[in-house]
C-alpha positions in Angstrom: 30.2 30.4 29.8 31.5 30.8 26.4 33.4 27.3 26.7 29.7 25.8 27.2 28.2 27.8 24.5 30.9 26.6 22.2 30.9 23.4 23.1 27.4 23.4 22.4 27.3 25.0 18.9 30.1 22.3 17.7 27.6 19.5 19.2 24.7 20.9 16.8 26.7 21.3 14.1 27.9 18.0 14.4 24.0 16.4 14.4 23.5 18.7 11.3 26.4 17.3 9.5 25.9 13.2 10.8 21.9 13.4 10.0 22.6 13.1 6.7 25.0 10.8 6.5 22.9 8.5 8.7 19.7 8.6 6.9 22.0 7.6 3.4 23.3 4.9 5.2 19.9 3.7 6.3 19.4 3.5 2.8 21.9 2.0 1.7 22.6 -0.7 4.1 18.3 -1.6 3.1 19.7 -1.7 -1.0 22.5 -4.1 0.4 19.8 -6.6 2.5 16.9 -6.4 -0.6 19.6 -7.4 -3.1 20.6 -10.4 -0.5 16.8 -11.1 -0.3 17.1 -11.4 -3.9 14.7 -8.8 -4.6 14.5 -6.6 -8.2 16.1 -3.8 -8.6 14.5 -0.7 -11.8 16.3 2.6 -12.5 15.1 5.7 -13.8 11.5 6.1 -12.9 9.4 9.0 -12.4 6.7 8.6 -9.0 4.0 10.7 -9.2 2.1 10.4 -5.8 -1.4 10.7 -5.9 -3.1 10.8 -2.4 -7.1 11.4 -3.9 -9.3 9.2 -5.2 -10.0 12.6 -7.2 -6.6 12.7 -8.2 -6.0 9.0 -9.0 -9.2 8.5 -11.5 -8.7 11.6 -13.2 -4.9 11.0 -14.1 -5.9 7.2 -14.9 -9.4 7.6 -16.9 -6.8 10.2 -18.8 -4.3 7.9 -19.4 -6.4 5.2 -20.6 -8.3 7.6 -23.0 -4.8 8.0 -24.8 -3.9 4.3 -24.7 -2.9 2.9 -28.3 -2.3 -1.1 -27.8 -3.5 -2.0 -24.4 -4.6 -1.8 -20.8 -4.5 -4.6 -18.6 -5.9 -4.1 -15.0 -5.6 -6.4 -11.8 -7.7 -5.5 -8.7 -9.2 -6.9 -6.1 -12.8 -4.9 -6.5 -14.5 -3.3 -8.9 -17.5 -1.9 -6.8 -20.6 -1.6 -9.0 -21.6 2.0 -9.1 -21.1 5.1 -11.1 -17.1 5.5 -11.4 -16.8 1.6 -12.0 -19.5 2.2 -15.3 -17.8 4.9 -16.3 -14.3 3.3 -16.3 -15.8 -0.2 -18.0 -17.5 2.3 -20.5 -14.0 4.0 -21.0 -12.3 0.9 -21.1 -15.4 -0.8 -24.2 -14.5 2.4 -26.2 -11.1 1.5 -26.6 -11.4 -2.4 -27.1 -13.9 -0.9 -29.8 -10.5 0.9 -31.0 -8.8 -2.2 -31.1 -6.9 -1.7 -27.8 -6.5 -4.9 -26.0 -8.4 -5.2 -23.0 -7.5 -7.9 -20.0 -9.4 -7.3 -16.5 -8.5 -9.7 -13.2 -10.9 -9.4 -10.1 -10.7 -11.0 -6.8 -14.0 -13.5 -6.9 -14.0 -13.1 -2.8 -13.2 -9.3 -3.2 -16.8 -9.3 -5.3 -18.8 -11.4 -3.9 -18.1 -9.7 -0.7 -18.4 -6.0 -1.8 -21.5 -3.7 -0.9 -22.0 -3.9 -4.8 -20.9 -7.2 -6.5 -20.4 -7.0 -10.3 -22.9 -9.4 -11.6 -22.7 -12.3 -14.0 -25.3 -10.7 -16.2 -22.8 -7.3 -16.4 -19.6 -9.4 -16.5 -21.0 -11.0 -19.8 -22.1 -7.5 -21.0 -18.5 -6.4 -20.6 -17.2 -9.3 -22.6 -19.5 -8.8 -25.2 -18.3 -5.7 -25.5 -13.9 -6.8 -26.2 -13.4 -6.5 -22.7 -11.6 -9.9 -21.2 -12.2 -10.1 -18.0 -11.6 -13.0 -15.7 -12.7 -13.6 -11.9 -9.2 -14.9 -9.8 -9.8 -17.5 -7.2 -13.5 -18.3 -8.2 -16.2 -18.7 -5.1 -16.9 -22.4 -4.6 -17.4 -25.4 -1.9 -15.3 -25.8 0.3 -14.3 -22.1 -0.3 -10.5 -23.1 1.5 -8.6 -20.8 -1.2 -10.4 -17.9 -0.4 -10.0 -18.2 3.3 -5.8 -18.4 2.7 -5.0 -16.8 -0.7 -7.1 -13.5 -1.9 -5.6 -11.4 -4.6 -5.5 -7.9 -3.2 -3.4 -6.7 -6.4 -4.2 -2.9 -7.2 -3.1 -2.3 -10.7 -3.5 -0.8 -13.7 -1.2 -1.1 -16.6 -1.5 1.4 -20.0 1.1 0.8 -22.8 4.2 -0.7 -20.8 4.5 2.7 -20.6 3.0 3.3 -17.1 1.7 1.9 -14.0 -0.9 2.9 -11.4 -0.7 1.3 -8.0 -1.4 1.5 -4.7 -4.5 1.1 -1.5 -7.3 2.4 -4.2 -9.9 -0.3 -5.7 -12.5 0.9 -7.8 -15.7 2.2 -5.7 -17.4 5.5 -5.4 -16.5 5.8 -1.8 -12.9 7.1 -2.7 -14.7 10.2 -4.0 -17.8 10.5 -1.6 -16.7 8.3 1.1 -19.1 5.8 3.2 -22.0 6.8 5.9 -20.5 4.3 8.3 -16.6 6.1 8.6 -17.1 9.4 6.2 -14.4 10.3 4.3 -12.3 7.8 2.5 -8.7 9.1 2.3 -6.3 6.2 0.2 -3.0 6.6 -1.3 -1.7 5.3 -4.9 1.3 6.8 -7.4 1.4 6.8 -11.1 5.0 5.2 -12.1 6.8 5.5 -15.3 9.6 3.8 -15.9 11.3 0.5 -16.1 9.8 -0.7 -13.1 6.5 -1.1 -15.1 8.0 -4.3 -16.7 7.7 -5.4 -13.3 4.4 -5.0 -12.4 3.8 -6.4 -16.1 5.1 -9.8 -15.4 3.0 -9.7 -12.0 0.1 -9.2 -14.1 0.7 -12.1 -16.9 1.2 -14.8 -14.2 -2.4 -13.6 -12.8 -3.5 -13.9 -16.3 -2.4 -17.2 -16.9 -4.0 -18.2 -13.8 -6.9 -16.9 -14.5 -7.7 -17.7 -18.4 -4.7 -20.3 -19.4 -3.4 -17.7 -21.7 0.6 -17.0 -22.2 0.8 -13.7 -22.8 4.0 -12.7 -25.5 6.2 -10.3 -22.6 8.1 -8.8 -25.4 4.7 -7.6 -27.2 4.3 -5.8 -23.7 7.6 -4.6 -22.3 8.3 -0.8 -21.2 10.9 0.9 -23.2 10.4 3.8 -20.7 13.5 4.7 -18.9 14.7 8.0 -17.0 17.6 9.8 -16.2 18.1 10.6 -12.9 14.8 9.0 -12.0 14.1 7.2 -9.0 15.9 3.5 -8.3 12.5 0.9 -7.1 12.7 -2.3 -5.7 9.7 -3.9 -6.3 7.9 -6.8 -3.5 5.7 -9.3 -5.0 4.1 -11.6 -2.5 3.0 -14.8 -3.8 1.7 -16.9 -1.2 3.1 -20.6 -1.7 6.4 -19.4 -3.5 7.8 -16.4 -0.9 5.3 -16.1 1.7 7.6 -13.9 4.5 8.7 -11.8 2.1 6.5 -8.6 2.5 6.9 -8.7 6.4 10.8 -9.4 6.0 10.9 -6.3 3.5 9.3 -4.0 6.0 11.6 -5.5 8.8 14.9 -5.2 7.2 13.4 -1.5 6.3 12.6 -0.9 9.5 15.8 -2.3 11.5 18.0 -0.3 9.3 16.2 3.4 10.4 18.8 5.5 12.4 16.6 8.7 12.9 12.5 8.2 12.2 9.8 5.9 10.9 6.4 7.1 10.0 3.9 4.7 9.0 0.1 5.2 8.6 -1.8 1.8 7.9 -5.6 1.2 8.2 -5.2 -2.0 9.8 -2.3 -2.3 11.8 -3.1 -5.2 14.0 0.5 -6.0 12.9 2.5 -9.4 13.0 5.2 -10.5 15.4 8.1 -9.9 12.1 6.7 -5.7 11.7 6.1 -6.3 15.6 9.8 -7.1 17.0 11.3 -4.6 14.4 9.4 -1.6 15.4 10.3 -2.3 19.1 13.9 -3.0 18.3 13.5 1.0 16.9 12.3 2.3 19.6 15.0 1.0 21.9 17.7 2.4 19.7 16.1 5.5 19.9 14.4 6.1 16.3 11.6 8.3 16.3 8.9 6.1 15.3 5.2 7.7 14.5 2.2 5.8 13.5 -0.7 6.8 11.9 -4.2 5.1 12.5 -8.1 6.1 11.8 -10.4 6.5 14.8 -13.1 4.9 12.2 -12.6 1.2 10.2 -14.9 -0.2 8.3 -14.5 -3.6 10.1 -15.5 -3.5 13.3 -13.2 -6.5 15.5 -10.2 -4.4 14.2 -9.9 -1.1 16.3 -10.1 -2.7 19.4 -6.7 -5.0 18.4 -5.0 -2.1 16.8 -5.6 -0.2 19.9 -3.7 -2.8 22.1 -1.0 -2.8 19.6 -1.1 1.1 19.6 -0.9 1.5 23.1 2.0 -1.1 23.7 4.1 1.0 21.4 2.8 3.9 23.2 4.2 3.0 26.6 8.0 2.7 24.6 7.9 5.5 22.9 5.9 5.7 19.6 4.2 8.5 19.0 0.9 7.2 17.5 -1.4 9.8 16.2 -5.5 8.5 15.5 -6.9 10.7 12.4 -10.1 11.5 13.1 -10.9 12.9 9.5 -13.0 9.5 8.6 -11.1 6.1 7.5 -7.6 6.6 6.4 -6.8 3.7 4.5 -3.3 4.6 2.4 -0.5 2.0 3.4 2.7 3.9 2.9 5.8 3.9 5.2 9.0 6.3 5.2 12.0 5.9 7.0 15.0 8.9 7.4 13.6 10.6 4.8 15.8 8.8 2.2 13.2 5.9 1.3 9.8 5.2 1.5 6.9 2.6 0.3 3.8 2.5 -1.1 1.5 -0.4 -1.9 -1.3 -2.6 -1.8 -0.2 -4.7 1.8 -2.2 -3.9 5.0 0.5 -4.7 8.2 -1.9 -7.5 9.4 -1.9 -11.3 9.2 -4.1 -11.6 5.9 -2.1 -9.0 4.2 1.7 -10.3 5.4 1.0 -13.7 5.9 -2.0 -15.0 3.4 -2.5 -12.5 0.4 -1.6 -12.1 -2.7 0.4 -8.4 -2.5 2.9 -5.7 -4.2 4.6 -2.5 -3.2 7.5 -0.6 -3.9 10.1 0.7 -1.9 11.1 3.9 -3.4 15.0 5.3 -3.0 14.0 8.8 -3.8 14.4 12.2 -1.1 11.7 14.1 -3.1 9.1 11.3 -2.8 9.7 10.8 0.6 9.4 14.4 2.0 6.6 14.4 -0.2 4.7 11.6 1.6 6.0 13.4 5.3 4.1 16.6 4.4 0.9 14.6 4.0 2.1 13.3 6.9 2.3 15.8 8.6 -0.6 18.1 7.5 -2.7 15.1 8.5 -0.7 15.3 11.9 -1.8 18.6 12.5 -5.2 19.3 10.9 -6.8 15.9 11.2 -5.3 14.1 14.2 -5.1 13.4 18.4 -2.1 11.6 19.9 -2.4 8.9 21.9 -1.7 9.5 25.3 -2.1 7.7 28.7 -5.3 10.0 29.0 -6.8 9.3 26.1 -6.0 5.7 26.3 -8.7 5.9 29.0 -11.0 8.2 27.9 -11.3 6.8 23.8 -11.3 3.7 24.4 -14.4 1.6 26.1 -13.6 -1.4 28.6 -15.7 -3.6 25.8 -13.6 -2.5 23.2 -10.6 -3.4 25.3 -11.6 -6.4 26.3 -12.8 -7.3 22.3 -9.7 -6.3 21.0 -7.8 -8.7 23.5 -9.9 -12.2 22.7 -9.6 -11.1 18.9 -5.5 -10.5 19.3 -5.2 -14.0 21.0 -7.1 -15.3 18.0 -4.3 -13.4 15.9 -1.3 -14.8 17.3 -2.7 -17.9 17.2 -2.9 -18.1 13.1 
């Protein structure tokens, strides 16, 4: 008995001590493949996450009030309501300061919102200092904005900082919709070298968008940390490196030796994110995904459920939060790296869209993002089960989300 015992005790403290070392390898071996994807590399930075809209507009409207030379800001909707005012209000004070003031906006992402930003009000704003430039604009035969839609979320103070991550600008982060309640997003406030980064991303925009080449130097961050967290930044451009968001995730996601947790609002997935998740499950990673019982478009739960319950039946633990629509997009893996960004793991997001996110080398981030995790496991959530499979989900929803997944794999 005391043999067994003892054999057993050396057997735990053997997982305790190889844990570790496997979820550092995880990260490392992902460093080696993004440098052999040719990806950037930016030291000493400081992540704060920020998983409100509460949180996010009250740290950014701050930031911008202290702003001394500019602010330029990249997103695919400004909704027009009361929080989009009050930040064009904000941002007219400052150009009135003689802070430079550059504004991008998706031209589909507007003229399909709930609230569109007119031409009248766009005009106002540039009376006011305020250059701001539609990307992509609406016309016949309206080709580019069926392929390539800048979903950039980005704000820029000072090459100092930068905000990014799943928030536009829209009341509902605060006060969520009628149709799905609550809005829950996710975005982070970096500072750090990685905001030259982000800069450059935002200059090629700008010189898309008004013809203008904007001096980098004038602009560059001078911000760098010690011991602060090592980013590699993904920028997908659609006709320069158009796999290279779904090869990211994958390489992230094939190098995971003990768990994945994911929670994205539209994970209808792509056969890349697809094939990696089920090459985890059969090497036994723990793999738990997070998806909302409500979406705000309505084809989409009845493909994510098929997708949901495939994984289900080899293993995944896939939890549906029932707390209105979660739409962060953030992923960790071992609890050595993460990401957090603006890319949805479906076809327009991986395969069409302009997108960026990070992937963050940093333990304390990370554990950070698995207590959300894991409050929202708890408090907020159901798991999917061969039960509940049955009883959630309606045999016209099935059958919906199987004619819309054929159209899918079809793209």
């Amino acid at each position: 008995m005391r043999t067994i015992q003892r054999t057993i005790l050396v057997t735990l403290l053997l997982l305790v001590t190889l844990l570790p070392a496997a979820a550092q390898q995880s990260a490392q071996q992902t460093r080696e493949d993004f440098l052999a994807m040719g990806l950037p590399f930016y030291d000493g930075n400081a992540v704060t996450v920020l998983p409100t809209g509460i949180g996010k507009y009250e740290s950014l409207f701050a930031d911008i009030e202290r702003a001394r030379r500019f602010v330029h800001l990249d997103y695919f909707k400004f909704q027009n309501d009361s929080i989009c005012h009050a930040l064009f209000d904000l941002l007219a004070r400052k150009a009135a300061q003689g802070v430079e003031v550059r504004v991008i906006f998706d031209s589909f992402g507007n003229s399909h919102s709930d609230l569109p930003l007119p031409k009248s009000y766009i005009e106002e704003l540039r009376s006011k200092g305020i250059q701001i430039y539609p990307f992509s604009r609406v016309r016949f035969p309206w080709v580019s904005q069926l392929l390539h839609r800048n979903h950039h979320k980005i704000a820029l103070i000072d090459g100092e900082m930068v905000y990014t991550g799943g928030m536009n600008v829209a009341d509902y982060y605060l006060h969520g919709k009628p149709k799905v309640g609550e809005w829950r997003d996710m975005h982070m406030k970096v500072v750090g070298p990685v905001v030259d980064g982000y800069e450059y991303i935002f200059e090629m925009m700008w010189y898309d968008v008004s013809g203008e080449i904007l001096e980098t130097e004038h602009y560059r961050s001078t911000v760098q940390l010690e011991n602060g967290a090592e980013l590699v930044l993904v920028n997908r451009v659609p006709l320069e490196n158009p796999q290279v968001m779904r090869d990211a995730y994958a390489v992230a996601i094939d190098n995971a030796n003990h768990i994945i947790q994911i929670v994205n609002p539209y994970a209808t997935l792509v056969g890349t994110v697809s094939k990696a998740l089920k090459r985890a499950l059969k090497r036994g990673v723990r793999l738990q995904i997070m998806v909302s019982t409500n979406c705000d478009v309505s084809v989409t739960p009845g493909v994510i459920a098929l997708e949901m319950h495939k994984l289900m039946k080899r293993g995944a633990e896939v939890y549906y939060f029932n707390g209105g629509f979660h739409h962060s997009k953030y992923m960790t893996v071992d609890g050595e790296f993460c990401t957090i960004g603006t890319a949805n793991l479906d076809g327009r997001s991986l395969c069409c869209d302009y997108e960026v996110n990070s992937f963050i080398f940093d333990p304390v981030v990370t554990h950070e993002l698995e207590e959300i995790f894991r409050r929202d496991r708890e408090e907020r959530c159901e798991l999917l089960t061969p039960q509940l499979w049955k009883e959630k989900f309606s045999l016209r929803t099935k059958l919906s989300g199987r004619f819309f997944r054929l159209i899918k794999n079809a793209l």
